[in-house]
C-alpha positions, 0 to 999 in steps of 0.5 A: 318119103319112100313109102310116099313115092311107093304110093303115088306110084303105085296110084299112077299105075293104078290109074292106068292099069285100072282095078279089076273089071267086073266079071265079063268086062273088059278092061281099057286100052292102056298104051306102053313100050316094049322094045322101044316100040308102043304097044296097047294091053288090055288095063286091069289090074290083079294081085296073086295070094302069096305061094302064086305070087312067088311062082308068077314073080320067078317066071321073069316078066317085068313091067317098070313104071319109071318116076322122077325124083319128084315121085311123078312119070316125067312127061318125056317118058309118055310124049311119044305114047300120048302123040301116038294113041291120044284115046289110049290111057297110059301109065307110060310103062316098059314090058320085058316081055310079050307073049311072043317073046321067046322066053315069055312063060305067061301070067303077070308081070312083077312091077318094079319102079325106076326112080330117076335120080335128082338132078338127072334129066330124064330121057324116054326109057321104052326098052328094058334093056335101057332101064337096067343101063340107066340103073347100072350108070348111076342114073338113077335106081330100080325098086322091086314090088311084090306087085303083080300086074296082070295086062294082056297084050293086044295088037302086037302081032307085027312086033315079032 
């Protein structure tokens, strides 16, 4: 059963993270949160060989793609994205981190899943911050990936 949410997971990011352009290409507007403000990054999608891997993963960045019980984004989570930049793709994920963020040390972002808890009513998570209380209060738990996701983040200049 887990392993099935990992995957559908894993596709709905991947449906709006987008595989890899072609070489030149580049990737979709893609909309998400951070510090319960939206943002746009560019969606493409890249893994790392395992020793880089390990490096991008210790530096710290985090995206987390949360699901319902059900294995499925709940759709309070991406309302206010899809209200706010209808033409934008969303996976209605949540950075830790923009570029510039003190503390950002570049490079990709280490995909981890919050999986709200059965029976839990599901409430918008657009802070990471709120991520970790939620996991903290029961709520719900944080699954860590070896995944890397490589997004940059455009328009952001007025958030800091």
């Amino acid at each position: 059963m887990r392993i099935t949410r990992l995957v559908s997971a894993l596709g709905l990011l991947a449906s709006g993270l987008v595989l890899a352009p072609p070489a030149g290409a580049t990737g979709v507007t893609n909309s998400g949160f951070y510090d319960h403000q939206i943002i746009e990054y560019e969606a493409t999608f890249g893994t790392a060989s395992s020793p880089q891997a390990a490096i991008q993963i210790s530096k710290g960045e985090i995206v987390y793609h949360v699901v319902g019980a059900d294995g499925n984004t709940p759709a309070v989570q991406c309302a206010r994205l899809l209200a706010a930049l209808p033409n934008d793709a969303t996976s209605c994920n949540t950075l830790n981190f923009i570029p510039t963020e003190v503390g950002y040390t570049g490079g990709a972002w280490n995909l981890r899943i919050f999986h709200w808890k059965a029976g839990v009513p599901p409430f918008e998570l657009s802070k990471d911050d709120d991520i970790v209380a939620a996991a903290a209060a029961g709520l719900g738990t944080i699954e860590v990936t070896s995944t890397l996701v490589r997004c940059p983040v455009i328009n952001f200049a007025a958030l800091r």
